[in-house]
C-alpha positions as CSV (number, residue, x, y, z in Angstrom):
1,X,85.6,18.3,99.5
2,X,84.3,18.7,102.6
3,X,82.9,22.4,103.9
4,X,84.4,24.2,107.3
5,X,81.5,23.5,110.0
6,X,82.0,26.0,112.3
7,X,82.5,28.5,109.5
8,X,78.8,27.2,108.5
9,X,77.8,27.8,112.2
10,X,79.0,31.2,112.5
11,X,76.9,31.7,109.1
12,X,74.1,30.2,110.6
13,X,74.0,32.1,113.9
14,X,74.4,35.3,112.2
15,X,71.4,34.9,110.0
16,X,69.0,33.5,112.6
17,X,69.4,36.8,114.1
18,X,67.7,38.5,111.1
19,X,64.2,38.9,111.7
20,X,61.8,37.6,109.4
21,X,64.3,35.8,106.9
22,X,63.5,32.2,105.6
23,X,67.2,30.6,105.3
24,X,67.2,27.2,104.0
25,X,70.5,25.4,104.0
26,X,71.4,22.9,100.9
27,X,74.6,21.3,99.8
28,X,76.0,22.0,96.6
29,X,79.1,23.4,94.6
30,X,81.0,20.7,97.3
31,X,80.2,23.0,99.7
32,X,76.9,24.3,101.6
33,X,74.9,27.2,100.1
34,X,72.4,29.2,102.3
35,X,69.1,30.2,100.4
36,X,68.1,32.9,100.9
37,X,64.5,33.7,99.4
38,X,65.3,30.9,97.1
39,X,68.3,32.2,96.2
40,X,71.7,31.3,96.4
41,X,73.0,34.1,98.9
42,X,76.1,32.7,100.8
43,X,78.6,29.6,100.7
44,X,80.6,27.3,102.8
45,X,83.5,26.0,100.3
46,X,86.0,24.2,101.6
47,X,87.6,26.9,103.9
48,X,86.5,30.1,102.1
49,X,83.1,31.8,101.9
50,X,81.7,31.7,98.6
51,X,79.9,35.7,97.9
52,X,77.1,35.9,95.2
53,X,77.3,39.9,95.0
54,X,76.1,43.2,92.7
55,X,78.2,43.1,89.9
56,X,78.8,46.4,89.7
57,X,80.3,46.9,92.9
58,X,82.9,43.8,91.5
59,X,86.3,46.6,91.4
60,X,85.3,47.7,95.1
61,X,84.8,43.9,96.1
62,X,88.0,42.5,94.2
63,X,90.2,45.5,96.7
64,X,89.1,44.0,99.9
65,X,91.7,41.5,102.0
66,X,90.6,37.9,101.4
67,X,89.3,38.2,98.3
68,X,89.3,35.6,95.3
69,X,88.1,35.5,92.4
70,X,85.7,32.5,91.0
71,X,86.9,30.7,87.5
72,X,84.4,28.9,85.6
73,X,85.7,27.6,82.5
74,X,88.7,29.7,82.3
75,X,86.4,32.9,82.8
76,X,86.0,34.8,86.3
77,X,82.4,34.9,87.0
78,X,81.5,38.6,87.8
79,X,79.4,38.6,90.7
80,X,80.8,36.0,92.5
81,X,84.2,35.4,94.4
82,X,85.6,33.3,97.0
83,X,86.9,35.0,100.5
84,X,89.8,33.3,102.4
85,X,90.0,33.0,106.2
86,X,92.1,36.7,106.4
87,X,89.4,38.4,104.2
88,X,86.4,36.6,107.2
89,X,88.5,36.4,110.0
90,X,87.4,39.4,112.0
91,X,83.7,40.2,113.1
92,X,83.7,43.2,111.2
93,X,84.7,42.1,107.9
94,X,82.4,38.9,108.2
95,X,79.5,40.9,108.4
96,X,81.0,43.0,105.6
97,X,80.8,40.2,103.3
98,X,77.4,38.4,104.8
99,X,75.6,42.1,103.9
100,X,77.0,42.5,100.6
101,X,75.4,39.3,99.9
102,X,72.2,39.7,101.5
103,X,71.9,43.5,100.1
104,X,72.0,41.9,96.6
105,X,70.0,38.3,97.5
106,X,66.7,41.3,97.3
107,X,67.0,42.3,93.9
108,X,69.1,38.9,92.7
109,X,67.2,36.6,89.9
110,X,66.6,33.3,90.8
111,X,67.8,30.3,88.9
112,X,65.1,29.1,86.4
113,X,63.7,25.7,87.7
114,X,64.8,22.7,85.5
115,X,61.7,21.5,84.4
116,X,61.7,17.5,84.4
117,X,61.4,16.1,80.6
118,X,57.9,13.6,80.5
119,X,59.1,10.4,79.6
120,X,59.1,8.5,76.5
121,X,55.5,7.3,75.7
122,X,56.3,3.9,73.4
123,X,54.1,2.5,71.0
124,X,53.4,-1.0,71.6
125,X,52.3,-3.2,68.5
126,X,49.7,-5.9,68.8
């Protein structure tokens, strides 16, 4: 599936104005995720934003226009959602959704770092 570019460039230009932020930009979940810290802060999927947000704010979140939730496995992952054009469209809410993200990308956990496996030493008989 490919990812909306100019949504990605709207992304892009709003966070270059943030002083003293290290973005880096990597593709994954069919989309393209912006790092923040390390940290999986904002997505391009498809058409939609993809929020990683405070959990606890997840009843104020789910009320807002545009909102979707994320299924995993037949489960909605708290914390997360996807936003439709109508939830993005306007300046305003944009930035609504590109803060909530950011707020919790400072106190967010990292994914733990797949550690590669050594590989099999074989025995080899003389």
């Amino acid at each position: 599936m490919a990812y909306n570019l100019a949504l990605a460039e709207r992304i892009r230009t709003y966070l270059e104005l943030i002083p003293d932020i290290k973005v880096v930009e990597q593709e994954m979940f069919r989309g393209l995720a912006f790092l923040v810290k390390g940290k999986m802060c904002i997505n391009v999927s498809g058409d939609n934003l993809m929020c990683r947000y405070d959990p606890a704010l997840e009843e104020d979140v789910a009320e807002r226009n545009g909102f979707e939730p994320m299924i995993m496995k037949g489960k909605q992952l708290r914390g997360y959602c996807y936003v439709n054009e109508a939830g993005y469209k306007s300046k305003a809410n944009f930035e609504y959704w590109l803060k909530l993200c950011l707020d919790f990308n400072e106190k967010a956990k990292a994914s733990k770092k797949k550690k590669k496996k050594a590989p099999l030493k074989r025995k080899v008989k003389k």
